[in-house]
C-alpha positions as CSV (number, residue, x, y, z in Angstrom):
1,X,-82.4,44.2,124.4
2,X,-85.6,42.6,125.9
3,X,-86.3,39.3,126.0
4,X,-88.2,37.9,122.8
5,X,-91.7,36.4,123.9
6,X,-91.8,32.1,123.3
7,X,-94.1,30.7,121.2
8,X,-94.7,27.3,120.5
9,X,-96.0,25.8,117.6
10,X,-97.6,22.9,117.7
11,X,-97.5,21.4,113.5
12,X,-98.3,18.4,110.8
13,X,-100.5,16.4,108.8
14,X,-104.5,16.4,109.3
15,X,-105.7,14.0,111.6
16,X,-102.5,13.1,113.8
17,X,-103.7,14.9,116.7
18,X,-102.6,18.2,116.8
19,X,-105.3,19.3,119.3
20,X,-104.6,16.8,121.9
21,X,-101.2,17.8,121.6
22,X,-102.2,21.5,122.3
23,X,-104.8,20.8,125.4
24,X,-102.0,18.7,126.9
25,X,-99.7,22.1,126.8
26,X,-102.4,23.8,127.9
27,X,-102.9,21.1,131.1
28,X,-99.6,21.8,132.4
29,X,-99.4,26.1,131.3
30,X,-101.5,28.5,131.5
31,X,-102.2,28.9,127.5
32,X,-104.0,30.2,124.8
33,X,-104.8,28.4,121.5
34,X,-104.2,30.5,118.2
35,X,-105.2,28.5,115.0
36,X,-103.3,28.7,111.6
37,X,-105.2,26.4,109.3
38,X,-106.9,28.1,106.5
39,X,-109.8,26.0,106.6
40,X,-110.3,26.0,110.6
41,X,-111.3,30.0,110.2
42,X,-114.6,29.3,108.6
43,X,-117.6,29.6,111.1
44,X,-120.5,27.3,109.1
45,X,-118.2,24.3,109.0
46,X,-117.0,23.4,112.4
47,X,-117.1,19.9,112.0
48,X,-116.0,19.7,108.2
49,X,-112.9,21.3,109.2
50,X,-112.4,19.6,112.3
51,X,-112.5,22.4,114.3
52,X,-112.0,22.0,118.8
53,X,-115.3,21.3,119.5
54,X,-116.5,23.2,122.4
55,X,-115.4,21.3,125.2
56,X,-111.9,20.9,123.8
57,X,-112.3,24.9,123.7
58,X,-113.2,25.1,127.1
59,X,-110.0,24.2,128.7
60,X,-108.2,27.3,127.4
61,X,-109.2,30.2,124.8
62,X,-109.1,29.5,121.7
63,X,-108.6,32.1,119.3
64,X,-109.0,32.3,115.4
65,X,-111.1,29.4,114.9
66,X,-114.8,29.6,113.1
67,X,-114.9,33.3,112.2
68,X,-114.9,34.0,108.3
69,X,-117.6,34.0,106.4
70,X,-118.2,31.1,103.7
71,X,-117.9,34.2,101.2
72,X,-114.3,35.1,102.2
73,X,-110.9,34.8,102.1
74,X,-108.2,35.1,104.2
75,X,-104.6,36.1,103.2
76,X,-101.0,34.9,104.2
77,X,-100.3,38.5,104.9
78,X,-104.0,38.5,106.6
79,X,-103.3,35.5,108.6
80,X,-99.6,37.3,110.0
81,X,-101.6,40.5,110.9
82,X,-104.2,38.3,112.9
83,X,-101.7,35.8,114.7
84,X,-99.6,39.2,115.8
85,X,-102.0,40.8,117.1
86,X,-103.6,38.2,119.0
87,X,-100.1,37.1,120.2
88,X,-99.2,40.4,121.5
89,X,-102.7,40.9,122.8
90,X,-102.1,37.0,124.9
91,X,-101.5,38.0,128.4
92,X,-97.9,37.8,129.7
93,X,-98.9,34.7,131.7
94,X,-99.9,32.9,129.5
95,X,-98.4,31.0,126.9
96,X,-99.4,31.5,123.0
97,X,-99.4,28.1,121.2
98,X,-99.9,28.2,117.6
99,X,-101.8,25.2,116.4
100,X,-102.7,23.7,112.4
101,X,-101.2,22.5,109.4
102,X,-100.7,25.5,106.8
103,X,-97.6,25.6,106.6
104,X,-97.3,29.3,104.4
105,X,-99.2,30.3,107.0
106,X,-96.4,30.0,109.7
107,X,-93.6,29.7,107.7
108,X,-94.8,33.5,106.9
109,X,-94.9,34.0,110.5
110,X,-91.8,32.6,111.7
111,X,-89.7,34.0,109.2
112,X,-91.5,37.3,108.2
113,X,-93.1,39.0,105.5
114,X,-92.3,41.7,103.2
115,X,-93.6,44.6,104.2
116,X,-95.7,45.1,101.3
117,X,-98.1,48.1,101.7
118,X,-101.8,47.7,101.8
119,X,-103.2,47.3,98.3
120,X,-106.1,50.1,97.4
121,X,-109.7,47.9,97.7
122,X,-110.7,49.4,93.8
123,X,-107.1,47.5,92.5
124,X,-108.0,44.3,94.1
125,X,-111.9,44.4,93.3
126,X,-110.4,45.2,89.4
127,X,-108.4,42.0,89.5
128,X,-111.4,40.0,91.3
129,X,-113.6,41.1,88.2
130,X,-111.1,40.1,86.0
131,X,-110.5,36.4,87.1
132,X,-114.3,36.0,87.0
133,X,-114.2,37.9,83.4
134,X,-111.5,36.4,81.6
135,X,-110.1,33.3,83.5
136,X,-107.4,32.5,85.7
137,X,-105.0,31.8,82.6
138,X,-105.2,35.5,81.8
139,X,-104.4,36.6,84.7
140,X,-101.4,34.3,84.9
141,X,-100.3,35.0,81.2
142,X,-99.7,38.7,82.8
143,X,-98.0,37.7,85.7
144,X,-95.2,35.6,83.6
145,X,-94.6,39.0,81.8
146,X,-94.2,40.9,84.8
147,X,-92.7,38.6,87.4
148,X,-91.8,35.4,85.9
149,X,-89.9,34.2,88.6
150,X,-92.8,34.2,90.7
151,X,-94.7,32.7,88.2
152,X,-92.3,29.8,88.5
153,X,-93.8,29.4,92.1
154,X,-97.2,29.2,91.3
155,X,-100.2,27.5,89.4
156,X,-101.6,29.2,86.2
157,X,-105.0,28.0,88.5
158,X,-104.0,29.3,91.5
159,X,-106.6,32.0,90.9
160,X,-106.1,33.4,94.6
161,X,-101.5,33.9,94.7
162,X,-101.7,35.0,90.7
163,X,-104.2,37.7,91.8
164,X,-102.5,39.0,94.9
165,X,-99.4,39.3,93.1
166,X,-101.0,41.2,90.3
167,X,-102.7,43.2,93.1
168,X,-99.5,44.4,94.3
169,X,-97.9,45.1,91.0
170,X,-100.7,47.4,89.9
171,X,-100.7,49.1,93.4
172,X,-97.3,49.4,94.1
173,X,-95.0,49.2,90.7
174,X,-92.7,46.7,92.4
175,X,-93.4,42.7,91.4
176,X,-93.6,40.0,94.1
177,X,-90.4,38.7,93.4
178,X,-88.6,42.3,94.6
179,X,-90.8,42.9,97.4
180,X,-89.8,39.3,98.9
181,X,-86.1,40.1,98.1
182,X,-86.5,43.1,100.2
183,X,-85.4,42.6,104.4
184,X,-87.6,41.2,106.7
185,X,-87.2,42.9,110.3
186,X,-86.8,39.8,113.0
187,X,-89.5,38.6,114.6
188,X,-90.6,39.8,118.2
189,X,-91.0,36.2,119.2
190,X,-89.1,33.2,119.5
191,X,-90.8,29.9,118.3
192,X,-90.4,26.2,119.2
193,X,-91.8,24.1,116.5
194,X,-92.8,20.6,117.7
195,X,-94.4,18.1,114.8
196,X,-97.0,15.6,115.4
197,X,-96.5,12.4,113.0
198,X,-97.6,9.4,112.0
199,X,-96.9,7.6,108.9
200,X,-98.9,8.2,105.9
201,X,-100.1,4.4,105.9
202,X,-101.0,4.6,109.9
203,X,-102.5,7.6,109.2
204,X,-104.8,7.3,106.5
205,X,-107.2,4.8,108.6
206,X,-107.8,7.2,110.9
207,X,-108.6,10.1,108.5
208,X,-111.1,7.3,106.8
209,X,-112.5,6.9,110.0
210,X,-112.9,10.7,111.6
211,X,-114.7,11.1,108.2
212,X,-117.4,8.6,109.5
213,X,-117.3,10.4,112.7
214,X,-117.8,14.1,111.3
215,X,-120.8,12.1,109.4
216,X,-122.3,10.7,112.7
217,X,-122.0,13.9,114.5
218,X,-124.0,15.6,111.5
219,X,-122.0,16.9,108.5
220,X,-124.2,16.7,106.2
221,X,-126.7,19.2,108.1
222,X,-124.0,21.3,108.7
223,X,-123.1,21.5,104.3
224,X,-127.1,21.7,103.8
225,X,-126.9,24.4,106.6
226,X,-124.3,26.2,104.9
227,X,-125.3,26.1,101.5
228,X,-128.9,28.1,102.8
229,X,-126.9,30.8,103.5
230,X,-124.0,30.7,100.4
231,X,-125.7,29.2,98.2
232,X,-122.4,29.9,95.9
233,X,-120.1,26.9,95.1
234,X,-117.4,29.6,93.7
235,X,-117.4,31.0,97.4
236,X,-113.5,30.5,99.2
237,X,-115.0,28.2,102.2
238,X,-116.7,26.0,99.7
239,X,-113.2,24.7,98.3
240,X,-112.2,23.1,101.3
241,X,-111.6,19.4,101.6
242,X,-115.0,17.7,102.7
243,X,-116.8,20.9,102.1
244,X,-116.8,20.5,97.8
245,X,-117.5,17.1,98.5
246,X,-120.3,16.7,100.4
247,X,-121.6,19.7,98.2
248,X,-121.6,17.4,95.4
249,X,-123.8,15.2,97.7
250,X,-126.4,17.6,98.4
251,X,-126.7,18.7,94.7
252,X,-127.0,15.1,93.8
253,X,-124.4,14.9,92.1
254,X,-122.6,12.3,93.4
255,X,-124.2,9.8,96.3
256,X,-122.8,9.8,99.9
257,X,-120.9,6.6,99.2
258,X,-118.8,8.2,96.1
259,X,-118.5,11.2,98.0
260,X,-117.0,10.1,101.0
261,X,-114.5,7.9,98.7
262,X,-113.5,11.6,97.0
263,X,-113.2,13.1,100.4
264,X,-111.2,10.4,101.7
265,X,-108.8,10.7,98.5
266,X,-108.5,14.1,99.2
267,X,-108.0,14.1,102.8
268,X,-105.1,11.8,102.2
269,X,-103.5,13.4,99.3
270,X,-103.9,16.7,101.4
271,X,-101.6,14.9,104.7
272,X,-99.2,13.8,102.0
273,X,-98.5,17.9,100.9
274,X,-98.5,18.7,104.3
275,X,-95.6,16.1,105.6
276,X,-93.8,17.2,102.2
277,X,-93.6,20.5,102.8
278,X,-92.9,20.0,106.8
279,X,-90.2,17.5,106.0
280,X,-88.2,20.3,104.2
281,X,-87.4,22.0,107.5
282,X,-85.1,21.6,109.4
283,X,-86.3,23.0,112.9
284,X,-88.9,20.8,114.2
285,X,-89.0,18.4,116.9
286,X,-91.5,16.1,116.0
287,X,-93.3,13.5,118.1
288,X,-95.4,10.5,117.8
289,X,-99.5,11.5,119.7
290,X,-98.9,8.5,121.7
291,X,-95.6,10.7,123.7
292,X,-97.7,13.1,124.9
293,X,-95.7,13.4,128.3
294,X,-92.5,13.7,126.3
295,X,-93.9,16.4,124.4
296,X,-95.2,18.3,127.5
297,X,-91.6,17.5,129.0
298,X,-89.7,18.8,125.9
299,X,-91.9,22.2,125.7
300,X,-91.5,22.7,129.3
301,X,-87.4,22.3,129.2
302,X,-87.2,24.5,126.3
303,X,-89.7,27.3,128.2
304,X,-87.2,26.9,131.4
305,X,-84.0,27.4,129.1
306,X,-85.5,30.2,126.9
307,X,-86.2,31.6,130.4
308,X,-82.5,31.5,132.0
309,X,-81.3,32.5,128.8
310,X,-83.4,35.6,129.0
């Protein structure tokens, strides 16, 4: 049996500096950067999302940052398909490191997905047309009749899950709930998860603060920008933290004072879900961003012993 390809993930809240973490790897290996945070994707709001800015970028590729269009979406199953390919497609000497804070999105990688088939486009334009015709509580009204375990898992809001698992009962006769109980085949890849924390009290501070720095370094152009060409507040990148808010500013709804308070609520509220759900496993080896040497060290120990062991 060959040897399964290391991968190292590098995790946690928004703001406790992931990225650093990442170019530090990338200082010491030869490395590529592969992004899984769902917001991260979108190309008009670089800034907003935090993105590497281009001379973070330049130390190593970066891969899966700023390519979506405001008017898209991106699936978990999406997401898996991307981060494989570009994984396999990472030459064998460099080193792929994973790097964000959605944690579906690698839990779904790490552990697998169901292989559910692809879902015909007229099925899932049907159930598009139907959340903008008769309301996300419809649409979840069926799902609790035909997969109300899965409907446990959910939001009747969550317009986005309830319609991908209505999307896949219509186009394959099977509910969520049996195609997750189904085997997953192991991964190719072996992963080293290493978290970057601070406390939420620490932390918030420095997410008020990046805020006012995204500002300076021209958000606000970059929403007005944005809105030119999606003009559509319904559109998937407009729902991101800082992006709904500032759109409120530019609409004049709110001023900028108010909406950096909302953003700043939301920022922090967002870290909180994010250590929640990361605290729940079991497998990371997290890190405070002033240890970046120890983390470096650690990553390069576990390379050398995946390496012997292989």
């Amino acid at each position: 049996m060959s040897q399964r390809r290391p991968v190292i993930c590098i995790l946690g809240p928004t703001g406790a500096g992931k990225t650093a973490a990442s170019l530090g790897l990338a200082e010491r290996f030869p490395a590529r950067v592969l992004n899984f945070d769902s917001r991260q994707v979108y190309k008009d709001f670089p800034i907003i999302t935090a993105q590497p800015s281009p001379a973070e970028q330049a130390v190593c590729p970066h891969e899966l940052y700023g390519f979506l269009p405001t008017t898209e979406t991106t699936t978990v199953a999406d997401f898996v398909d991307m981060a494989n390919e570009k994984i396999d497609q990472t030459p064998s000497g460099e080193l792929p490191i994973l790097v964000g804070g959605t944690g579906m999105y690698l839990k779904a990688l790490t552990s697998g997905l169901a292989p559910i088939p692809d879902i015909p486009e007229e099925i899932r334009a049907r159930i598009r047309q139907r959340v903008e015709e008769e309301g996300s509580a419809a649409l979840f009204a069926d799902l609790e009749r035909v997969d109300p375990e899965y409907a446990k898992k959910t939001h009747p809001n969550n317009k986005q899950r309830n319609g991908r698992a209505l999307e896949v009962y219509e186009g394959t006769g099977k509910n969520f709930t049996w195609w997750h109980n189904r085997e997953v085949p192991p991964s190719p890849y072996v992963f080293l998860k290493i978290g970057i924390k601070l406390d939420l009290d620490v932390l918030t501070p420095l997410l008020n603060k990046r805020i006012d720095i995204m500002l300076k370094n021209g958000a606000i152009d970059e929403a007005r920008r944005a809105w030119e060409i999606c003009p559509d507040e319904s559109a998937p990148g407009w729902t991101g933290i800082g992006c709904s808010e500032l759109l409120s500013f530019i609409k004049g709804d709110i001023d900028i004072d108010e909406a950096k308070l909302i953003w700043a609520k939301n920022t922090r509220a967002y870290a909180k879900r994010q250590l929640t759900w990361f605290n729940r496993e079991k497998d990371i080896h997290w890190f405070s961003p002033d240890e970046p040497s120890k983390t470096v060290e650690f990553a390069a120990s576990w390379l050398a012993q995946n390496k012997k062991e292989g």
